[in-house]
C-alpha positions as CSV (number, residue, x, y, z in Angstrom):
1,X,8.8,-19.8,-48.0
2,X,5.0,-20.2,-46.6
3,X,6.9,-21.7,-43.2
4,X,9.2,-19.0,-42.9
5,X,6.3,-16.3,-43.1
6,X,4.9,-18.6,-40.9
7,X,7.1,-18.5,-38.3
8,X,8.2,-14.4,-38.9
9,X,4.1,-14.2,-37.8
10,X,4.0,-16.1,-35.1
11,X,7.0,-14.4,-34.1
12,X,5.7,-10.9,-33.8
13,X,2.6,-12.3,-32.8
14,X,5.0,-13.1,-29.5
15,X,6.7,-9.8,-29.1
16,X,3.3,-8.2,-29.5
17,X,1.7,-10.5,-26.3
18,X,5.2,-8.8,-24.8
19,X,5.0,-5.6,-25.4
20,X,1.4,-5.4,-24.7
21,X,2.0,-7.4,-21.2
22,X,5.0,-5.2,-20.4
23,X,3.3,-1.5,-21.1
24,X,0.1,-2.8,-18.9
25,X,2.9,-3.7,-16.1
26,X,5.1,-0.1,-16.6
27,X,1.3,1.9,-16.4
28,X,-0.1,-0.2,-13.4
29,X,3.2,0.0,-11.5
30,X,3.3,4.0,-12.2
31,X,-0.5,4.7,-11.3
32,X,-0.1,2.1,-8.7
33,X,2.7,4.3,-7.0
34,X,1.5,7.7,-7.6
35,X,-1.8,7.3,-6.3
36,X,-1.3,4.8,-3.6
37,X,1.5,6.7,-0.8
38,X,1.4,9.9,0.7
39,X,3.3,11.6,3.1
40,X,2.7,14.3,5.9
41,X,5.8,16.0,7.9
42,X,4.5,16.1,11.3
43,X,6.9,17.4,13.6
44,X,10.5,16.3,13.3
45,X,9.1,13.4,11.4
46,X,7.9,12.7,7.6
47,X,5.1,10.2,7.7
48,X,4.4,8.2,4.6
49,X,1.0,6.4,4.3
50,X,-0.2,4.0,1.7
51,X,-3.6,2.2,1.7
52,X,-4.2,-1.0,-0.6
53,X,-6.5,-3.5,-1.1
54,X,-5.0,-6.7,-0.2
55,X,-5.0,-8.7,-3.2
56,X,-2.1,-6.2,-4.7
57,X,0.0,-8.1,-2.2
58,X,1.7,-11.4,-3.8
59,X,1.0,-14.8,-2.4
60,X,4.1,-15.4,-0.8
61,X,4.1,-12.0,0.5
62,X,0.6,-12.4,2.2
63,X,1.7,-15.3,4.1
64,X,4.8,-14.3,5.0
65,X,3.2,-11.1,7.0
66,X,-0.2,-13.1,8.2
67,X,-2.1,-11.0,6.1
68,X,-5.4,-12.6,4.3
69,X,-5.7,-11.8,0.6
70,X,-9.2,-10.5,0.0
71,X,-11.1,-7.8,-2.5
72,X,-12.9,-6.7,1.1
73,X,-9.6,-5.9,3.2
74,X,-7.4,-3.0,2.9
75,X,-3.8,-2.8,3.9
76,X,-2.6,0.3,5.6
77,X,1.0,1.1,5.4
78,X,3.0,3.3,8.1
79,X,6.6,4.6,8.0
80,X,8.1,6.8,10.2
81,X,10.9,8.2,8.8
82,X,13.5,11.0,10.7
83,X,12.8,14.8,8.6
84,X,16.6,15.0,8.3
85,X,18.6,12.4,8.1
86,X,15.9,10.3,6.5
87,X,16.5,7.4,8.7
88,X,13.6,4.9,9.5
89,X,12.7,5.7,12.9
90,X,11.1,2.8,16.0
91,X,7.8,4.5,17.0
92,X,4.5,2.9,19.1
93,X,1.8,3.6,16.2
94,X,-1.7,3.4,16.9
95,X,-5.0,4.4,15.3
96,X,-8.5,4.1,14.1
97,X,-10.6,4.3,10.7
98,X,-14.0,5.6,11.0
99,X,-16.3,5.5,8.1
100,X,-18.9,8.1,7.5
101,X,-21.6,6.8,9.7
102,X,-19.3,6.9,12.4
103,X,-18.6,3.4,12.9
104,X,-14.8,3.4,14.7
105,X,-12.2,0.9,13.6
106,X,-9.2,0.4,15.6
107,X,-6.4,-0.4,13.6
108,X,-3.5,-3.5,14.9
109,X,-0.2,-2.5,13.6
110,X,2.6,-4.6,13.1
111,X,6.2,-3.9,13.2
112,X,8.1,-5.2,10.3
113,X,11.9,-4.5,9.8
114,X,13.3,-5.1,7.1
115,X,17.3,-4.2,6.8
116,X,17.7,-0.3,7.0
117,X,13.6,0.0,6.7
118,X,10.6,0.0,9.4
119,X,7.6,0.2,9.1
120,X,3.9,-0.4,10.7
121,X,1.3,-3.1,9.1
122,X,-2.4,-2.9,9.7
123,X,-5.4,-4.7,8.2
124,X,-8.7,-2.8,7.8
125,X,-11.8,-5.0,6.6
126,X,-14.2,-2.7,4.6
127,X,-17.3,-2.4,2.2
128,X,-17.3,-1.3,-1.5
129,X,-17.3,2.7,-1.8
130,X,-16.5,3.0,1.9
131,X,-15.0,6.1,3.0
132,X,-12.4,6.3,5.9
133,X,-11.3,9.2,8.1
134,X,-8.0,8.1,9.5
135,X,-6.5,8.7,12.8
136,X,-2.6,7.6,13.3
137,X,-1.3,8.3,16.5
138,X,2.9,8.3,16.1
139,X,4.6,8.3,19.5
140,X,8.8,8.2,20.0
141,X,9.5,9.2,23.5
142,X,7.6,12.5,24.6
143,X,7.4,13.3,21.3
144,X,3.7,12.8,19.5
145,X,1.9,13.5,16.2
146,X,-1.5,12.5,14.8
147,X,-1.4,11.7,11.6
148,X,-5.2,12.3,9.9
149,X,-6.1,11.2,6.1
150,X,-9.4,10.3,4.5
151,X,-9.6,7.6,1.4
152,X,-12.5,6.3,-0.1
153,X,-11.9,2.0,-0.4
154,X,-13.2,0.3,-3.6
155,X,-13.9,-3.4,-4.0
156,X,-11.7,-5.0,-7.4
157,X,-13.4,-7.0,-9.5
């Protein structure tokens, strides 16, 4: 009887680590997405942005997209996508961070296409607490919009 209580403990004692491992999953993934993308319609386009520290990014993923994993570099996240149909769209995107002492950034995006998506890769190294004003230039032909933001950058411990 004593192993069979036993084991019923160490049991729930298992579903517990579960649950409890599960729920902080299900509230980092929701916070996670409603706080980290945006989007702006800027013409005949709607722009989403995202900005993330770099170690949110797995391992695998990191390496596959050259990226270095570090608590000091951000990962800013472009996609261009067409107001109506919704369609990724191929766009030159360009830009520049500037902190709040005015020291410019310019910001190296990278294509990646991935099936039906697109979208445009930059890393920005930055300092605990540091404040960005964001400049994205979107051009598609003779058609151009500036995308502007601002996000304040904090270091994970």
């Amino acid at each position: 009887m004593k192993a069979e209580v036993v084991s019923i403990m160490g049991g729930i004692k298992h579903i517990k680590k579960a649950y409890v491992a599960l729920l902080v999953m299900a509230v980092s993934c929701l916070s996670f997405s409603a706080l980290a993308e945006q989007k702006q319609t800027l013409g005949e386009w709607d722009v989403h942005y995202m900005v993330v520290s770099t170690p949110f990014l797995t391992p695998e993923v990191a390496a596959n997209y050259g990226i270095v994993r570090s608590k000091f570099n951000a990962l800013v996240n472009i996609s261009v996508l067409d107001k109506v149909s919704g369609k990724a769209q191929r766009a030159d995107v360009t830009g520049t961070a500037k902190n709040l002492l005015g020291n410019s950034r310019k910001l190296t995006f990278k294509k990646v296409e991935e099936g039906d998506a697109i979208y445009y890769l930059a890393v920005l190294p930055f300092r605990d607490q540091e404040t960005f004003r964001f400049e994205i230039d979107v051009q598609k032909g003779a058609s151009k919009q500036t995308l502007k933001f601002q996000q304040k950058m904090y270091v994970d411990e």
